[in-house]
N, C-alpha and C positions, 0 to 999 in steps of 0.2 A: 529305618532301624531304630530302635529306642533308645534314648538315652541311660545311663547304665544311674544304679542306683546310690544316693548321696547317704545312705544312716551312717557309715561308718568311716571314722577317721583313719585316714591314712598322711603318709608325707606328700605333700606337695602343695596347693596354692592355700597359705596360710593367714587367717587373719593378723594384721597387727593396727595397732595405735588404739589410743581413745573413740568411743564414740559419741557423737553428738548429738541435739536434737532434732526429732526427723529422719535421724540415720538408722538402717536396720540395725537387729541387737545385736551382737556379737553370733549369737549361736546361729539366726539364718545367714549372719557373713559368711561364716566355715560353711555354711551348707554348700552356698552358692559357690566358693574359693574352690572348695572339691569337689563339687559337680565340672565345674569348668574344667578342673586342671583332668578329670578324667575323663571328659567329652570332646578334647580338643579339638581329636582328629574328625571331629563330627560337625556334620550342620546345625547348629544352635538356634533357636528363635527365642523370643522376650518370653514368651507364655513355658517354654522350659525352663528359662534363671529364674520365673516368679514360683514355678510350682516345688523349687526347691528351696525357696526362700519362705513356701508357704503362704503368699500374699497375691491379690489380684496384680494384675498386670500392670496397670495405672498407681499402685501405692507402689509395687516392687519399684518401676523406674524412678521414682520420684526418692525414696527410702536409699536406693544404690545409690543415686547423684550424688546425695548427702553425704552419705558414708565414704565414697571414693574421687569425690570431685571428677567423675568423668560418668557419661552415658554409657549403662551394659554396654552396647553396640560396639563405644570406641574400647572404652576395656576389654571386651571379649577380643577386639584386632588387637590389641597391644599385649596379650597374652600370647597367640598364636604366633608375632614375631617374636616375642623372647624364644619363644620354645625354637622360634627355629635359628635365632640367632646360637642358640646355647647346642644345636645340634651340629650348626655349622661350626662353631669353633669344636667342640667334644669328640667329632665324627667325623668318617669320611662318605657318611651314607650318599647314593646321588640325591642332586637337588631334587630333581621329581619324585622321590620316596619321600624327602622331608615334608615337600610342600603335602603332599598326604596326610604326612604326619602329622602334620597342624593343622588341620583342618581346612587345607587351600584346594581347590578343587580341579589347576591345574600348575607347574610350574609357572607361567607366564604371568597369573594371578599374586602367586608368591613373591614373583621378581617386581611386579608393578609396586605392592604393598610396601615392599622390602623400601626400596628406591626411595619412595616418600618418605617413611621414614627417617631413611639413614641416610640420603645420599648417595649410598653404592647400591651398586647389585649382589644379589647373595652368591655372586663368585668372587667378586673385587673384597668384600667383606672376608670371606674366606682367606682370599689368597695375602691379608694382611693379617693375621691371626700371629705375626712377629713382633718387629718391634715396635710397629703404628698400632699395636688393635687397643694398647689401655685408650690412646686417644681417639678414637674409634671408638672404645666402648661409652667412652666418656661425651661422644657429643650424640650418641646415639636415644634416644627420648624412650626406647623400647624398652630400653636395658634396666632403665630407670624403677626407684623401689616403688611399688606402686602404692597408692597414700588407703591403708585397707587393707591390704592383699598385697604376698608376696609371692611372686612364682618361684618354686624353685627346683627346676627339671632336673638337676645335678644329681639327685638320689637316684633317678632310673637309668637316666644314661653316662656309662663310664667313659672317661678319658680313656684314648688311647696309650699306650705304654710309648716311652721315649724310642726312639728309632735304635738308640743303641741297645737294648735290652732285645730287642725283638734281633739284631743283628749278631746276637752274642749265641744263636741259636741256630742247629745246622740245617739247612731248606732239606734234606730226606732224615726220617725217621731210621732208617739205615747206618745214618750219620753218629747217630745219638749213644750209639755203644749199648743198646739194650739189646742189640744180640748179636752173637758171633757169627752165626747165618741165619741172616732176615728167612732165606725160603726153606729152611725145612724147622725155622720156630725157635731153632735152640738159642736159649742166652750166653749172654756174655757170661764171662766169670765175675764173679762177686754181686751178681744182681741177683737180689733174694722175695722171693715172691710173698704176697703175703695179702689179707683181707682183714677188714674193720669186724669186730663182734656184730657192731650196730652198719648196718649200710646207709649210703645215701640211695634213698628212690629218686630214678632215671628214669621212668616211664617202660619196666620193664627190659631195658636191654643190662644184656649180659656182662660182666665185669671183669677182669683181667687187672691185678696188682703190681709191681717193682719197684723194688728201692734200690739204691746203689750208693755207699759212701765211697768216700776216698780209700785208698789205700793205708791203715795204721791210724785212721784219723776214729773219734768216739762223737756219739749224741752227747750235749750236756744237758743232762737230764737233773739239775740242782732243781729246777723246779719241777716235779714231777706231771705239773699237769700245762706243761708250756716250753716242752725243749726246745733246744735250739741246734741247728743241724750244721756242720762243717761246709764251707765252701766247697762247691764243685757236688754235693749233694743233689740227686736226680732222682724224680718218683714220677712214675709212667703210670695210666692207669687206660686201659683198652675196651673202648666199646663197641659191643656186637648186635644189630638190630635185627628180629626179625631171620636169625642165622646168617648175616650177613655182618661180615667186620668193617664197621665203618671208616674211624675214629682211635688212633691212641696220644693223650694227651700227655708232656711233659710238662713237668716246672724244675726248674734246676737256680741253685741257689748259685750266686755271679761273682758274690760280693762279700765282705765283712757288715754292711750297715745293713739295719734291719728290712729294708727296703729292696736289697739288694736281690730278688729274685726275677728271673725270666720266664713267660710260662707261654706256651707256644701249642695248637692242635694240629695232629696230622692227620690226612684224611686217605684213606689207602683206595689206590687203583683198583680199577677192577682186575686185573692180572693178580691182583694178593701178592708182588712182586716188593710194593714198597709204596711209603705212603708219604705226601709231602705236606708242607708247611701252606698253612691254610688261615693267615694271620687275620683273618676280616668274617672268618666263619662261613660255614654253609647252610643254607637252610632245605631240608628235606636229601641228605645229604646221599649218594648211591641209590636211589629211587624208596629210600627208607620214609620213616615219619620223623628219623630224628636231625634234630639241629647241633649242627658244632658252633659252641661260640667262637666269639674274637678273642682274641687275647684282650682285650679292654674286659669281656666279660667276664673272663677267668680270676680279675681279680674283686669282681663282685661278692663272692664268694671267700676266697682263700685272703683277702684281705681282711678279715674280720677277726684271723687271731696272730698274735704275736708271732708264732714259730712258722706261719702260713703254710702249712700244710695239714690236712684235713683228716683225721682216719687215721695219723701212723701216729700212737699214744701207748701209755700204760693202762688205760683203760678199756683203749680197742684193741690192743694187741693182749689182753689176759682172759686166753682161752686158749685150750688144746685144740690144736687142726691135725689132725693125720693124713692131710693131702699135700704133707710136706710143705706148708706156710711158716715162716719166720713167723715166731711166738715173742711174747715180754721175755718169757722163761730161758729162750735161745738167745735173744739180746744180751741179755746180762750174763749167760755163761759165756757166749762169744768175745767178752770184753768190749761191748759195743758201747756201754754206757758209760758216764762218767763217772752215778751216783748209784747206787743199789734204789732199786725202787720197794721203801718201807713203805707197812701195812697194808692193809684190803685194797685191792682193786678192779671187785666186783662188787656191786650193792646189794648190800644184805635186805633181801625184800624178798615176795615170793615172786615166778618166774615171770607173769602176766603183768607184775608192776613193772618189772627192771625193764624188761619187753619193750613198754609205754614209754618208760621215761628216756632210756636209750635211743625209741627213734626220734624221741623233740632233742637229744642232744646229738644226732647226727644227723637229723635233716631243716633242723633250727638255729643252732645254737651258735654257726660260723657267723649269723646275723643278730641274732640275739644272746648278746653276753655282757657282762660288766665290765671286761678284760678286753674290750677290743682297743685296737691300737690309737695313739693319740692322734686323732686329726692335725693337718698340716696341710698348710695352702687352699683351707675353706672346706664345706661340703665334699664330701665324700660318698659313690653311688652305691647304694644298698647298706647307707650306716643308720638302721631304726633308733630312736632314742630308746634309752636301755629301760624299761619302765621294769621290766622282768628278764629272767635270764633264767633260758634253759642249757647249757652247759654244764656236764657231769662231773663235781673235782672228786677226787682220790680222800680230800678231807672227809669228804661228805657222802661216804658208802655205808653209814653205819645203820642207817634207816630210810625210808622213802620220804620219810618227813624233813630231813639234813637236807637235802638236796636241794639247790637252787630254784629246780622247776616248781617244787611244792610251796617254796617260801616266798618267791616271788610271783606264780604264777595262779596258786592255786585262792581263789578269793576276788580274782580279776577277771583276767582273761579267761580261764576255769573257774567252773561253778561247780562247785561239789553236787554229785548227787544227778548233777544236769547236763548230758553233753550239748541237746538241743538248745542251749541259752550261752554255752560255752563259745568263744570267740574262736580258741582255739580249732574248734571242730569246725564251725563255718567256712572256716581261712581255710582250712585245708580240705573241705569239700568240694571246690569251690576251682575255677582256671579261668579264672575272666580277671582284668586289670583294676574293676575296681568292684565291692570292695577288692584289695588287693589281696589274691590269692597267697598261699603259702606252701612248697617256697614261690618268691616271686618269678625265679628267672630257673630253666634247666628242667622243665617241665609242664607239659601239655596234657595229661589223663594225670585224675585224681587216683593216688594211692588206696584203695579200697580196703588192703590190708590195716595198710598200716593208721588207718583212718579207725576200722573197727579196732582195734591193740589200744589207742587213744583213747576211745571212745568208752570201752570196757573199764578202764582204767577210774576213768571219772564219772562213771554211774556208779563207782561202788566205793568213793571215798563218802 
C-alpha cells in the first residue's frame, strides 16, 4: 500500500529547536515529521523517510542523525510507542487495535517494544494511568520530547469524558424525557423540534432535531452569537441511514461551569422499541455505512464553541419553517430569550454566496474559529490553530466581504478566482487522513454538493 502524501501541513509530528550543521533544513524535517506521524500505522522503510525529505538514502540517514541525535530506524520506534502510549492512556481501544494502529504488526510485537522501553507491559502501563503514571511517564524514554520533532497524537485522539458525566446520563433513550411514548413517536411536552438554516453534512443520513429547557427557565442570549443555555438543557438530534433509524444523540447541560455538559449516543434496536447508550461508539452501526461516535468523540466537535452546542443560534434559527420548527421569531415571542436579538441576521449577499459561506460556517467553523474555548490541561483533540475563521457573527451580515471566512480565509487558504489551488476545496474533496480531510471526524463520502456551493463561490470572487 503506498504511503500517503507529505505536501501539506497538518497538526501532528512537528519540527522544533535549531538546526545544525549537516542537519536537514528545517523544511525536509516537517516533511519527514508528517510523513511519519501519518504513516504510522504503516510499514516504513529508509528509501520512504528519504523520498520525503527529498534526499538519497545515504545523505537522508546521515542529515536525520544530525538533526535528531537518533537513527530514522530508532526514531521511527519511538514514535510508534508514544502514539501507543498516548492511546493507552486517552483510550480504551483493545491493545490489538492500538498495536495496528502504530504500525505494530501484531500485539505481542507491541508488548515486546513496549516492555523495553518502559519496563511494563502495555496493560500494567494502562492499568497505572492514576496516581503512579506522572512517574511512569517520567521514567518512560518514549514519552520524552524528541530533540527535532515532536509527536503530538492529542489532536486526533480525544480523552475520554470523566466517569461521572457519562453516569449523569440515562442507559435508555426512553429515559431521557424526549418522548412521552417512545413507540408511537410522540414527544414529551416542552420538547420543541427545530433545524439549522445551514446543516452539518453526515454522509447523507437523515436528521431529526429537539431542544428542551427547563421549565420558566430563558437562553441568555447577551451575546447573540454565543448563548449560553440553563442547566438541565437537552438537545437530541436523530440519525437515519439508508431509511433505517440508527442513532439519536443527546448532550444535556449537568452543570453551572462552562464544562459542565454530558453528551452520550444511543443507538436503537432493531425492534424501533428503544435505543441504548452506546458510550465507546459503533462502527457500521444496524448493518448501515454509518459510525456512532464515543462520547470522547462528541466533544471533538461541540468543544469548539463556548455555548457547545452546534446549530441552535440566531443565525441558524432565522428562517421561516412551516413544518412547524421553533424559529429565532418563536424564541423571542415565547420569552425564551433573555435579550431581543437586534439587527440582521441573515447575510446580506446574494443567495449562492450566503449558500457557500454558511456551509464552511456549519460544517467548519466548530473547529475553525477565533472564539474557541480557552485550553486547559494541555492539547486539546480537534483544536486547529486559528490562522482563519470561518464562523458567521450577526456583526458581520452586512456584506460577504464582513465576514470572517472572507477576511480570514480568502487570500489563503482561498484563492480567488481559483478553487483548484484553493486548500479549501482540496480538504474537502478529499476522505483520507492525510492530507487531513475536512471535516476530520463524522464523515466518510465527500459532500459533492456542498463541495460544488464552495467551489462556485470562489471561481467568481
Amino acid at each position: 500500500m503506498r504511503a500517503r502524501d507529505t505536501n501539506t501541513a497538518a497538526t501532528g509530528v512537528l519540527p522544533q529547536g535549531p538546526s545544525r550543521a549537516g542537519a536537514l533544513s528545517d523544511g525536509a524535517l516537517r516533511r519527514v515529521c508528517l510523513f511519519i506521524h501519518a504513516n504510522l500505522d504503516r510499514p516504513l522503510q529508509l528509501r520512504d523517510l528519504a523520498a520525503a525529505a527529498r534526499l538519497s538514502r545515504f545523505h537522508f540517514a546521515r542529515a536525520f542523525k544530525v538533526a535528531t541525535r537518533r537513527t530514522p530506524r530508532r526514531f521511527l520506534l519511538q514514535a510508534r510507542l508514544d502514539r501507543a502510549a498516548r492511546l493507552l492512556r486517552l483510550t480504551e481501544r483493545p491493545l490489538a487495535e492500538i498495536a495496528f494502529a502504530c504500525g505494530f504488526s501484531s500485539q505481542s510485537r507491541l508488548t515486546t517494544a513496549f516492555r523495553l522501553a518502559t519496563g511494563l507491559t502495555p496493560a500494567r502501563f494502562r492499568r497505572g494511568r492514576g496516581a503512579a503514571l506522572a512517574l511512569t511517564l517520567a521514567a518512560s524514554s518514549v514519552l520524552v520530547l524528541l530533540s527535532g520533532c515532536q509527536v503530538i497524537e492529542s489532536y486526533r485522539y480525544c480523552a475520554d469524558p470523566e466517569p461521572a458525566r457519562a453516569a449523569a446520563l440515562p442507559a435508555r433513550l426512553s429515559e431521557t424525557n424526549l418522548y412521552a411514548d417512545i413507540r408511537t413517536d410522540a414527544l414529551a411536552a416542552g420538547v420543541l423540534p427545530y433545524r439549522p438554516a445551514f446543516e452539518l453534512w453526515s454522509d447523507q443520513a437523515m436528521k431529526r432535531r429537539w431542544i428542551s429547557l427547563p421549565a420558566g427557565s430563558q437562553i441568555d442570549t447577551t451575546d447573540p452569537d454565543s448563548w449560553q443555555f440553563p442547566v438541565g438543557t437537552k438537545v437530541w438530534k436523530e440519525f437515519s441511514r439508508d431509511g433505517v433509524r440508527v442513532e439519536t444523540r443527546l448532550i444535556q447541560r449537568i452543570g453551572p461551569g462552562p464544562d459542565d455538559w454530558a453528551l452520550m449516543a444511543y443507538l436503537w434496536d432493531d425492534t424501533g422499541s428503544d435505543a441504548f447508550a452506546v458510550p465507546d461508539g459503533v462502527v457500521d452501526a444496524r448493518q448501515t455505512p454509518h459510525n456512532v461516535p464515543s462520547a470522547a468523540e462528541c466533544m471533538g466537535c461541540h468543544g469548539g464553541r463556548r455555548s457547545r452546542l452546534l446549530g441552535f443560534s440566531a443565525i441558524q434559527l432565522a428562517h421561516d419553517d412551516p413544518a412547524g420548527m421553533v424559529t429565532l421569531d418563536q424564541l423571542q415571542s415565547r420569552g425564551l430569550l433573555t435579550t431581543p436579538i437586534a439587527g440582521p441576521t441573515t447575510l446580506q449577499a446574494p443567495a449562492e454566496t450566503t449558500a457557500a459561506i454558511g456551509y464552511l460556517h456549519a460544517n467548519c467553523s466548530h473547529c475553525h474559529n477565533q472564539d474557541r474555548p480557552a485550553r486547559s490541561g494541555g492539547p486539546r483533540c480537534f483544536d486547529p490553530e486559528q490562522k482563519f475563521d470561518f464562523f458567521l457573527r450577526t456583526r458581520d451580515l452586512g456584506a460577504a466581504e464582513q465576514t470572517a471566512a472572507y477576511r480570514t480565509a480568502v487570500g489563503s487558504v482561498i484563492k480567488r478566482g481559483n478553487a483548484d489551488d484553493s486548500e479549501v476545496i482540496q480538504r474537502m474533496s478529499g476522505r483520507g487522513r492525510f492530507p487531513v480531510s475536512m471535516p476530520p471526524l463524522g464523515s466518510e463520502r465527500v459532500d459533492d454538493h456542498g463541495v460544488a456551493l464552495v467551489r462556485a463561490w470562489i471561481e467568481g470572487l
